[in-house]
C-alpha positions in Angstrom: 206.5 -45.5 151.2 209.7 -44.7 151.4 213.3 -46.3 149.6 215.9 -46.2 151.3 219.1 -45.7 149.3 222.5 -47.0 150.4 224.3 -47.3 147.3 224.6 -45.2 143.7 227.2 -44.8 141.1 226.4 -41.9 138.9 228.3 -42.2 135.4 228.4 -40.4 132.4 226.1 -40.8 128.9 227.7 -40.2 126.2 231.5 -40.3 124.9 234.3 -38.4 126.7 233.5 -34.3 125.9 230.2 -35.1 124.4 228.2 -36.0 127.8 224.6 -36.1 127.3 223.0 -36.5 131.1 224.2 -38.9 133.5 223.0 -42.4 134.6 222.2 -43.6 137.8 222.2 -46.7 139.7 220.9 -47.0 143.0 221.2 -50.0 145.1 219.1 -50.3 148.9 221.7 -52.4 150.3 225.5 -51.0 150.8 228.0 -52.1 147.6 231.3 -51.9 146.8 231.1 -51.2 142.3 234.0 -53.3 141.2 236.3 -51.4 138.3 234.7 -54.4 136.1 231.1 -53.5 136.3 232.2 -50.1 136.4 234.1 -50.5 133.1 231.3 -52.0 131.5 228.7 -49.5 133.0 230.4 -46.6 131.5 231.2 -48.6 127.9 226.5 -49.2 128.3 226.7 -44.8 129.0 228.5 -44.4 126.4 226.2 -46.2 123.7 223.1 -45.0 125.3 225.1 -41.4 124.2 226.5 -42.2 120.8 222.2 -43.8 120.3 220.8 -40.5 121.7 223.2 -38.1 119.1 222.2 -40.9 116.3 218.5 -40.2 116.3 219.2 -36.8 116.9 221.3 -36.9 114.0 218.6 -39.2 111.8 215.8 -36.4 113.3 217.8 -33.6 111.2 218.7 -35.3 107.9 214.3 -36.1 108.2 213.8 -32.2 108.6 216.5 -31.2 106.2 215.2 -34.0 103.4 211.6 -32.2 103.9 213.0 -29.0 103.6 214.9 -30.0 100.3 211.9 -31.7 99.0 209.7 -28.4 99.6 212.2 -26.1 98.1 212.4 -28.7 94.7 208.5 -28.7 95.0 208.6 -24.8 94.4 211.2 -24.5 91.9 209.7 -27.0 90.1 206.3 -24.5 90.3 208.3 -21.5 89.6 209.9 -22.8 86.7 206.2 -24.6 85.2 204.7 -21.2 86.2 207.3 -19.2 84.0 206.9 -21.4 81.1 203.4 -21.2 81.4 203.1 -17.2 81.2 205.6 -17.5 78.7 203.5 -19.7 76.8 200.5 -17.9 77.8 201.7 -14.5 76.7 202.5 -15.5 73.2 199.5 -17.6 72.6 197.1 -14.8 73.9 198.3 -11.9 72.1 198.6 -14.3 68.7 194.6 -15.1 69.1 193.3 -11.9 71.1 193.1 -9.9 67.1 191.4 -12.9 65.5 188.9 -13.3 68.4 188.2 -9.9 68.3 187.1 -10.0 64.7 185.0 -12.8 65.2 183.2 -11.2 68.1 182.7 -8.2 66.1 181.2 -9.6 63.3 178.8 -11.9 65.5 178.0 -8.6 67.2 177.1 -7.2 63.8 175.1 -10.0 62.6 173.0 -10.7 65.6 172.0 -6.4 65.0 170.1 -7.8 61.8 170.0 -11.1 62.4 166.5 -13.4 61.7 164.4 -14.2 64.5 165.4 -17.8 64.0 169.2 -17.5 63.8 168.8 -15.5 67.3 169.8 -18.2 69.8 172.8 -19.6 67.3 173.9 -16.3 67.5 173.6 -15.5 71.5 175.6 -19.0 72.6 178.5 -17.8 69.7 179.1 -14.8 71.3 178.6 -15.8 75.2 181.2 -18.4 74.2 183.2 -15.5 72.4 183.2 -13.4 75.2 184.3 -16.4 77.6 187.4 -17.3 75.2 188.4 -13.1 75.4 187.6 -13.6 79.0 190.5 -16.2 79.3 192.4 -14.1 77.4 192.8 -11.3 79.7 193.5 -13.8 82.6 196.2 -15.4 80.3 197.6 -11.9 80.5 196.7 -11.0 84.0 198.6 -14.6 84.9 201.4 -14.2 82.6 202.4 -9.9 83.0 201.2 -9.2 86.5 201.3 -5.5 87.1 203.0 -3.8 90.2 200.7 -3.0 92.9 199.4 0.9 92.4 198.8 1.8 96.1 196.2 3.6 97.4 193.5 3.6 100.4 190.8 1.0 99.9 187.6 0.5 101.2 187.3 -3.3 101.5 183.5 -3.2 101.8 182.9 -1.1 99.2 185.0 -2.6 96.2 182.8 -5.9 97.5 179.9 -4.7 97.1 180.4 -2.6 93.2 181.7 -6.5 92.3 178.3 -8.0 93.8 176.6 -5.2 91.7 178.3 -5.8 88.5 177.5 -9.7 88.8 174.0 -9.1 89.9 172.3 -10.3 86.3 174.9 -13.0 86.3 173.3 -14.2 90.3 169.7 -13.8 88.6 170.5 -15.9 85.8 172.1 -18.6 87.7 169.3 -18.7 90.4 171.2 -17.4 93.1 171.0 -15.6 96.5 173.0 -13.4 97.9 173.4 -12.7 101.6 176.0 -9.9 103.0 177.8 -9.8 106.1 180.1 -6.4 106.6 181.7 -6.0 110.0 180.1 -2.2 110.7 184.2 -1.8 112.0 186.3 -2.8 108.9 188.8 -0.2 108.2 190.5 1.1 105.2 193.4 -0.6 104.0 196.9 0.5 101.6 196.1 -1.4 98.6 196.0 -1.3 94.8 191.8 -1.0 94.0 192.0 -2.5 90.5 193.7 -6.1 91.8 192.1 -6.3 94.8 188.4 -5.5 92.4 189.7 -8.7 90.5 190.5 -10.7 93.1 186.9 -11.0 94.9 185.4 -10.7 91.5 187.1 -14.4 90.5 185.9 -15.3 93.8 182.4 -14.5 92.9 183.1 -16.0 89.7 184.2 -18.9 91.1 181.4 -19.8 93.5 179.1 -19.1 90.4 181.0 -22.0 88.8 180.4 -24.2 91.9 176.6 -23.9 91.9 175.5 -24.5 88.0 172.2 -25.4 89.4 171.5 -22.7 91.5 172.2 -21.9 95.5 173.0 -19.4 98.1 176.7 -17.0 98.2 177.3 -15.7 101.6 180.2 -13.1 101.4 181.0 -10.9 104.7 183.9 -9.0 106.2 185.6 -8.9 109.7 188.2 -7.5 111.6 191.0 -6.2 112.4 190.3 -6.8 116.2 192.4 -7.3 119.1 192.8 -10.7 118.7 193.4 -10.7 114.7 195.4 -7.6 112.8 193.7 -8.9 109.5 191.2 -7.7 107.7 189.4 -10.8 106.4 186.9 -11.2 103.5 185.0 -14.9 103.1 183.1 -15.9 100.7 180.8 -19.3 100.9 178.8 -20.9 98.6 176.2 -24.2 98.5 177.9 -25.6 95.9 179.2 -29.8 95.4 182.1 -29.0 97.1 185.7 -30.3 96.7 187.2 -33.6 97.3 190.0 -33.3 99.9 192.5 -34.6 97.3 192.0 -31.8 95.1 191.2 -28.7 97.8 195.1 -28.0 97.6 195.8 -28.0 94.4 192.6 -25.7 93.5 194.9 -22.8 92.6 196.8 -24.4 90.1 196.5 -23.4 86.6 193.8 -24.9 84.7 194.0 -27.7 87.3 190.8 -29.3 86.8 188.7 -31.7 89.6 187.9 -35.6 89.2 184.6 -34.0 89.4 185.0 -32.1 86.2 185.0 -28.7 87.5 187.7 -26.6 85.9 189.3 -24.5 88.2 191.1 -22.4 85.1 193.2 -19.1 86.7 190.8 -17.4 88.5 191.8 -18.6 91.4 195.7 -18.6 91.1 195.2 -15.1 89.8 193.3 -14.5 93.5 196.0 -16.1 95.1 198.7 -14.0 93.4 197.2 -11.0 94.0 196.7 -11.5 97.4 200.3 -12.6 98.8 201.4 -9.6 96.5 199.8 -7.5 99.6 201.2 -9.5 102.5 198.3 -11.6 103.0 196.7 -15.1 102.4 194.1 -17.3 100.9 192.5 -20.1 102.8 190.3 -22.4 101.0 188.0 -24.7 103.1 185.3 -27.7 101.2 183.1 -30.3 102.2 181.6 -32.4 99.3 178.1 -31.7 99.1 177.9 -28.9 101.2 179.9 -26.1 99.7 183.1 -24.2 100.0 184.6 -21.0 101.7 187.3 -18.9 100.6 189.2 -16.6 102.8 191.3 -14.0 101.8 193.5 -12.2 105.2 194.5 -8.8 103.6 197.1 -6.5 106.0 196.0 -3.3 107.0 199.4 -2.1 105.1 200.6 -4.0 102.1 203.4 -6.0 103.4 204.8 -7.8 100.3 206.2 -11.9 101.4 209.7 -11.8 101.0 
């Protein structure tokens, strides 16, 4: 069906220099627009106008209040991070002579120890060896080195970490299952941190599944669609509450669920955005967790 028009007035929105669109009236019977209703028609333009610029207005100050509250968010992080390698620094080199001794003379006493004092002295120096092992990621965390660049086969460094954790795996009851992409390339990377970071990934889904389980690690990429090279690790443990998944790289953040997350993972995270690339962490309580790490084919460090 069609309208006939026979009348419009077509005024301005928006103050005088600061016009917005235009408003239309249309009218099917012929008019004569009085200066009146004009008068008042353009004073209605003009507040639609001076509305429009206000939300726009209120639409920036929301985006600009976000942005501030972001960047306060990670200065606040940097500055608790310093302080906390600081801290860490000084507190790791104080204890790493003392622990040493300890560990050495456990180590000599278990050489000749009795057959009864055996156990004692296995859980004193597995728990030994884990306070060292938190030394060295105090360290790691607190003096990162600068990445030592070199080619690096991805699949390879995965699979000499899987190898050194292999009696670790057999003690804890679980299965591995590999997945290398036959067409994963080489990448420009330092071999050392990039050894460390899938080996606190490893570590980590260890952590997840005290009672045993199944790791799933694989490789794909780069492809058409993606230039990353991507490395995932999965594992069958409890999973992680939604409230906690973001916070999982946070130093010695630890879960309602009692799981302490410790540095491994903020040492993963580290080393990874040190090569231009990401970590992606995805849970679902009571059916496991995957980590992702994207790795550039050329280290590309954020700036």
């Amino acid at each position: 069906m069609r309208i006939g028009v026979r009348s419009l007035l077509a005024l301005p929105v928006g103050p005088p220099g600061r016009h917005r669109g235009v408003l239309l009236f249309l009218g099917r019977e012929p008019r004569h627009w009085g200066g009146e209703e004009v008068g008042f028609l353009m004073a209605f333009g003009q507040q639609v106008g001076i509305s429009l610029e206000n939300a726009e207005l209120y639409r920036q100050v929301l985006a600009q209040l976000e942005t501030l509250e972001e960047t306060q968010t990670k200065l606040i992080q940097a500055d608790r991070l310093a302080a906390l390698g600081q801290f860490s620094s000084a507190i790791a080199n104080e204890i790493s002579g003392p622990l040493s001794t300890i560990l050495g003379y456990v180590q000599s006493l278990r050489a000749r120890c009795r057959p009864e004092d055996e156990a004692a002295l296995t859980v004193s120096e597995e728990e030994a060896l884990r306070c060292n092992k938190l030394l060295r990621d105090l360290l790691d965390f607190s003096q990162p080195e600068p990445a030592n660049l070199a080619e690096v086969d991805v699949t390879a460094t995965l699979e000499s970490c899987l190898a050194l954790l292999q009696p670790r795996f057999s003690r804890a009851n679980i299965k591995v299952d590999c997945h290398w992409d036959p067409h994963t390339v080489p990448i420009a990377g330092d071999f050392f941190q990039l050894q460390q970071a899938f080996l606190h990934l490893f570590l980590n889904a260890i952590e997840a599944m005290k009672s045993g389980g199944q790791l799933t690690a694989g490789t794909s990429g780069p492809s058409a669609d993606s230039p990353w090279l991507e490395v995932w690790v999965k594992d069958t443990g409890s999973g992680i509450p939604p409230e906690d998944l973001s916070r999982i790289d946070e130093p010695f953040y630890t879960t309602k669920t009692g799981r302490r997350m410790g540095l491994g993972l903020a040492i993963c995270r580290r080393i990874v955005e040190a090569h231009g690339g990401e970590m992606i962490a995805q849970s679902r309580v009571g059916e496991g967790s995957i980590f992702t790490l994207r790795l550039p084919l050329r280290l590309s460090p954020p700036d």
